[in-house]
C-alpha positions in Angstrom: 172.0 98.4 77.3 175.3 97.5 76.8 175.7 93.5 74.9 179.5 93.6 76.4 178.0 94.1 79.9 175.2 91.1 79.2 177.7 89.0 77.9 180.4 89.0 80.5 177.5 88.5 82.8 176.7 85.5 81.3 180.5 84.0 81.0 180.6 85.1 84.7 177.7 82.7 85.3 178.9 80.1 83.8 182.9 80.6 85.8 180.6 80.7 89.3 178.3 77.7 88.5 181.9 75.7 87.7 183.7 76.9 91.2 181.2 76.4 93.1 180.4 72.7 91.5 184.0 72.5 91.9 184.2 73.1 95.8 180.9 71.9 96.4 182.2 68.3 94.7 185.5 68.4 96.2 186.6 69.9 99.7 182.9 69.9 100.5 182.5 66.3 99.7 178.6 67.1 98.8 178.0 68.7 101.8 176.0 72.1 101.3 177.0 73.3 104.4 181.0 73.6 103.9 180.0 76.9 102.3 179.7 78.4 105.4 183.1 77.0 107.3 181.2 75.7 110.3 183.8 75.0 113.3 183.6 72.2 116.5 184.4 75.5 118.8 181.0 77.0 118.8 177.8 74.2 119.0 176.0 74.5 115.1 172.7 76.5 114.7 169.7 74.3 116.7 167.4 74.3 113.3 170.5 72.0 111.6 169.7 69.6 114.4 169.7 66.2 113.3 171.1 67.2 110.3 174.8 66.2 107.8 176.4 69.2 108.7 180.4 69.0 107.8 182.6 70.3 110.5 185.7 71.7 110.3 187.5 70.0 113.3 189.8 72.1 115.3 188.5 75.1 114.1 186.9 78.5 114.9 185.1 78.6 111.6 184.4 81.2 109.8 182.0 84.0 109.8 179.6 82.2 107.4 178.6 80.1 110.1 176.8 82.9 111.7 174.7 84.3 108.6 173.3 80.4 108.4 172.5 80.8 112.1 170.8 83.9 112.0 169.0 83.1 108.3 167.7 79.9 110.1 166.5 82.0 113.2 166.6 85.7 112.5 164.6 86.7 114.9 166.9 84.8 117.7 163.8 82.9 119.2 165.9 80.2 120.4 168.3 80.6 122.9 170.6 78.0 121.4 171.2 80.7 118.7 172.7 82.8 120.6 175.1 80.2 121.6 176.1 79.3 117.9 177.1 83.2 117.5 180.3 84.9 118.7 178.7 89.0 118.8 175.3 87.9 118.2 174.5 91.9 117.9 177.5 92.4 114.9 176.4 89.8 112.9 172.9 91.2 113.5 173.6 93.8 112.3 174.3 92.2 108.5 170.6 90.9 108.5 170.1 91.6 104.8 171.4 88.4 103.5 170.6 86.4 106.3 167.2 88.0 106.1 166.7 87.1 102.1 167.8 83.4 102.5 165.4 82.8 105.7 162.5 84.2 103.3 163.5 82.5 100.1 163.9 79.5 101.9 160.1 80.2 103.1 161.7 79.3 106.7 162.5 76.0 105.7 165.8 74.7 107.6 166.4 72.0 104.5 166.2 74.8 101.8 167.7 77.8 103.5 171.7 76.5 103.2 171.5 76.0 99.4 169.9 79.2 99.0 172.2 81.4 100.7 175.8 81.0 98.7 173.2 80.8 95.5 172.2 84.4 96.6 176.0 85.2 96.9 176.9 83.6 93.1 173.9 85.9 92.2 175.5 89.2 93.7 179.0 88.1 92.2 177.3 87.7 88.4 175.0 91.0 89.0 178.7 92.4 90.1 179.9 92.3 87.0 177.1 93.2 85.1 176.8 96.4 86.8 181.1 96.5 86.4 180.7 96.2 82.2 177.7 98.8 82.3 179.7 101.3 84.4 182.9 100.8 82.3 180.3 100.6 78.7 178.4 104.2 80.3 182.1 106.0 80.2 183.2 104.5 76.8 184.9 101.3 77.7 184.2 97.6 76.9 181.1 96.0 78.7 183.2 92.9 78.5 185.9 94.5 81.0 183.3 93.8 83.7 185.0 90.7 83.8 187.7 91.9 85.9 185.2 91.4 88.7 186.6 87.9 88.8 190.1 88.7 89.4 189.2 90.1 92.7 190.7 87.3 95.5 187.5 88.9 97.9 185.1 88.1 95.8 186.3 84.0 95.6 186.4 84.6 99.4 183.3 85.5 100.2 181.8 83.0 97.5 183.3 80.3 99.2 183.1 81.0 102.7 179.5 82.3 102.4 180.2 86.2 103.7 177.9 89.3 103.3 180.7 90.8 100.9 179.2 90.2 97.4 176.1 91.8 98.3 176.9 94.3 99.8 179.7 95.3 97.3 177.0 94.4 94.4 174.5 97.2 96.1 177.3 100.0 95.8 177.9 99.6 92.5 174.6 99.9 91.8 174.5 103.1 94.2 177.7 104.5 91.6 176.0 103.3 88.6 172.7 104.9 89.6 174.2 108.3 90.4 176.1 108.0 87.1 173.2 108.2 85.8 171.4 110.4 87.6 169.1 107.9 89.8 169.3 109.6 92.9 166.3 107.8 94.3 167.7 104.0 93.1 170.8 104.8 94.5 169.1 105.9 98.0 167.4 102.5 97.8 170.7 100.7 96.8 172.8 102.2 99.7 169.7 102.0 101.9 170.3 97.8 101.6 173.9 97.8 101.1 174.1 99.8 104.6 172.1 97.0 106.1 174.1 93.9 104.5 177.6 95.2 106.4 177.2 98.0 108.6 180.5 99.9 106.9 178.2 100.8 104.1 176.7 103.4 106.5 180.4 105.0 106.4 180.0 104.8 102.8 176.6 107.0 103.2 178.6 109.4 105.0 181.6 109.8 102.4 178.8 110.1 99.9 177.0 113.0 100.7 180.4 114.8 102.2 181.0 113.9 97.9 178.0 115.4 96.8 178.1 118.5 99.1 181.7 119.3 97.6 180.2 118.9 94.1 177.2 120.8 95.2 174.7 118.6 93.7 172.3 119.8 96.5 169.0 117.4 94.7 170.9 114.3 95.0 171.8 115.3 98.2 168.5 115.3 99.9 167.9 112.1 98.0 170.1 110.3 99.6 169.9 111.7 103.1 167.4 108.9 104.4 169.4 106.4 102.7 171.4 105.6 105.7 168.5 106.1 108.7 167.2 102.4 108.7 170.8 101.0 109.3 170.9 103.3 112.0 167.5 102.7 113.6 168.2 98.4 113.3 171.8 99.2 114.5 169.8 101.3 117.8 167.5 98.9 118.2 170.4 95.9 118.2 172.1 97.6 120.7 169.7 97.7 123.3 168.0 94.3 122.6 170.8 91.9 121.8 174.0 91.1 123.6 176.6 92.1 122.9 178.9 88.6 123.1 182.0 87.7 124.0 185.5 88.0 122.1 186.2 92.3 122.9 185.0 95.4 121.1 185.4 94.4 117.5 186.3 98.2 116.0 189.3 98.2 118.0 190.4 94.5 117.0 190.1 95.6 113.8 191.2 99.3 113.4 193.8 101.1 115.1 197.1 103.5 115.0 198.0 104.3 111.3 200.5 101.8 109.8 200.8 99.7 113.0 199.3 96.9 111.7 201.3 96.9 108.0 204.7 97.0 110.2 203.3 94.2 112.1 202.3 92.2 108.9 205.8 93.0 107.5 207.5 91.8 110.8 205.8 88.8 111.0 206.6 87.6 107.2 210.3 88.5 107.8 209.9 86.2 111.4 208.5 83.3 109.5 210.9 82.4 106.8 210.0 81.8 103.3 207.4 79.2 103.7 204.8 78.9 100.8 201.8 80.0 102.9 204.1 83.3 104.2 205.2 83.8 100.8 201.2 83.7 99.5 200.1 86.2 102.5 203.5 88.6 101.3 202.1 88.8 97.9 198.4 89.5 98.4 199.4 92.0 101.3 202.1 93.7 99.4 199.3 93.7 96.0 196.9 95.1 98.3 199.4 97.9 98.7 199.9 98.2 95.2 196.1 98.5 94.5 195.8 101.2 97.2 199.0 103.3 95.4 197.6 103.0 91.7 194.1 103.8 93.1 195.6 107.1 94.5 197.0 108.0 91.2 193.6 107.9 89.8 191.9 109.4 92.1 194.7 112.1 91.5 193.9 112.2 87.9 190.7 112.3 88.0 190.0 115.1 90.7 188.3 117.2 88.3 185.6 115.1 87.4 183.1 115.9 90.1 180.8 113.0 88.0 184.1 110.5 90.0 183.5 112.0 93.5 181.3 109.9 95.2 183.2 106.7 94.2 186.3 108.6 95.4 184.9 109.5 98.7 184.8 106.1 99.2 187.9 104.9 97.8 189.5 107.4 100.0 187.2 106.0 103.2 188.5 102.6 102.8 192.3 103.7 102.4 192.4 105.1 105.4 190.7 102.2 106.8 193.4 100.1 105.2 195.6 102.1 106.8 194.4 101.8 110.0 194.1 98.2 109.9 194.8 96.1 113.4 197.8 93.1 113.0 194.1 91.3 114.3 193.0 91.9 110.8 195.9 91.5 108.7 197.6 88.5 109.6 195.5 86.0 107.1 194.6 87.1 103.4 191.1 85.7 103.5 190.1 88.4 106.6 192.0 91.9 104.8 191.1 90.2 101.0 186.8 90.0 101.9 187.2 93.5 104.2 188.4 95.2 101.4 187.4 93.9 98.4 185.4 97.2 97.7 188.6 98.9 97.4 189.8 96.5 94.8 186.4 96.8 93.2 187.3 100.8 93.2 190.4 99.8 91.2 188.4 97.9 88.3 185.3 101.2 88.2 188.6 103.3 88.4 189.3 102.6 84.5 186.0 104.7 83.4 187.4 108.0 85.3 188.8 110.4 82.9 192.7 110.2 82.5 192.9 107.0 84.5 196.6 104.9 84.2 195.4 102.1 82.4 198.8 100.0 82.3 199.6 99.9 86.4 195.9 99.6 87.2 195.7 96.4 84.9 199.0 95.3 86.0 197.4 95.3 89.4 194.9 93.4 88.5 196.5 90.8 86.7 198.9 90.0 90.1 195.0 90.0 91.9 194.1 87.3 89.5 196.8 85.1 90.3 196.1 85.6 94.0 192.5 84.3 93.0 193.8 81.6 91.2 195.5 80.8 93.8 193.6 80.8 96.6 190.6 78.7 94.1 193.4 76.0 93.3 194.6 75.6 96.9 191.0 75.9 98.6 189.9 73.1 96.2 192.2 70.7 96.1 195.0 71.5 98.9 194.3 71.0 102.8 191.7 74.5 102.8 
């Protein structure tokens, strides 16, 4: 097992115990619950009845508000639940982290909002120890794996309590595991990455297309069950849980090709050159800069059929990108979390065979500002 991998796990421990001590000190004025962005529009969960809850007046929220409401009632048994959710049968369908703070919380509604962004700094630190042993299994430095941090998504969904980090945590270990020839762990991994954010179930998809290209027929059938659970809770959601209010979320979010980047472009050039326009320029315009080094990768490394599977999905979630909705692109901390797996392609990117080393870290380093960034202004400006 690779000590550079271990190591940078540990540093990365120490970096997430700091933010989030940081936050929970500062903006959050002690108050667990600012992890999970809770607005004044929708009434709180019923269990945090009675409770310090800090509100974000004026505000929607964000979606972290909803994993605390279904971790503190996953099974929806009150009807005030429903209420406190905006597509009570999306967010059902990202039950796995919900599902694991409701259980290590042992169902207790005092316990259950400290245990859920701890879960998160867990899948963050576990990120990057899978990161440095992917990276150390292709010749590379275990201590690269700190990269992981440079990723504005990952920051984002620490701090706003998301299903990202887990769910981009359980495909790494679905790579790593078919790296090394795992097929059953990477089943399992993909199996409860597909049931943290539904997308993952594309992933399954682009995966075996992968895998039937490189003819690795075993694998194959490994991971054909993989994605059947998903599929089954996403059924079952559909037919017992409402639907809610707000539209069809696929088509808020995902479109006509390149709409939604002219849109984003139009809007920057309609808005001057304020300091929050000029933030959501550069993270949008590095975004595109991942995507096009990425490509050049893949490029490179088209004849390593070992590469394919992370490909497949690399490829997936550029043309995802590409379809993106002005819905989803017009604030960094929605397109940053929804595509942080692609950035997190970017860092694996530097174990495939031939890969540009120089643009793919330049990338990264304008990434890492845009984290800093967003960590300085979210702790100590007007977040």
């Amino acid at each position: 097992m690779s000590r550079g991998a271990r190591g940078a796990a540990l540093v990365a421990a120490a970096l997430v115990a700091a933010v989030m001590l940081l936050l929970l000190l500062v903006p959050f004025r002690g108050h667990i619950t600012g992890f999970f962005r809770i607005g004044d529009v929708r009434p709180p969960a019923p269990a945090l009845a009675g409770r310090e809850v800090l509100i974000f007046p004026k505000q929607a929220g964000y979606d972290g508000q909803y994993y605390l409401a279904l971790a503190l009632d996953p099974a929806l048994r009150q009807p005030q639940t429903l209420a406190a959710l905006d597509h009570p049968a999306y967010r059902s369908r990202r039950i796995l982290l919900p599902l694991l703070g409701h259980a290590l919380g042992l169902g207790q509604p005092a316990l259950i909002p400290w245990l859920l962004p701890l879960i998160n700094a867990a899948a963050l630190v576990a990120l990057v120890w899978l990161v440095g042993r992917w990276l150390h299994s292709a010749g590379r430095s275990g201590w690269l794996g700190l990269l992981v941090l440079a990723l504005p998504g990952a920051w984002e969904a620490l701090a706003l309590t998301t299903t990202d980090l887990l769910c981009s945590a359980l495909l790494c270990a679905t790579l790593l595991a078919l790296r090394r020839e795992r097929p059953a762990l990477a089943a399992l991994a993909l199996a409860l990455a597909a049931l943290t954010r539904e997308t993952a179930l594309l992933y399954w998809v682009a995966i075996l297309g992968a895998l039937a290209l490189a003819r690795q027929w075993r694998t194959l059938l490994w991971l054909l069950p993989a994605g059947l659970p998903a599929a089954a809770w996403n059924l079952f959601l559909l037919h017992h849980v409402p639907a809610g209010t707000g539209g069809n979320v696929v088509q808020l979010l995902f479109g006509a090709p390149g709409a939604g980047w002219l849109q984003r472009l139009r809007w920057c050039g309609e808005n001057g050159l304020t300091g929050k326009n000029l933030f959501e320029l550069f993270i949008f315009l590095t975004l595109l800069a991942v995507w096009a080094v990425l490509l050049w990768n893949l490029w490179r490394a088209r004849a390593d059929r070992g590469a394919w599977p992370a490909a497949a999905v690399a490829l997936l979630l550029g043309g995802m990108f590409l379809c993106a909705q002005p819905f989803l692109l017009r604030y960094h901390m929605d397109y940053s979390r929804v595509f942080l797996d692609l950035t997190l392609l970017l860092v694996l990117s530097l174990a495939w065979p031939r890969s540009a080393r120089a643009p793919t870290l330049a990338a990264l380093v304008l990434l890492g500002l845009g984290s800093c960034a967003f960590l300085l202004h979210y702790a100590f400006g007007k977040a």
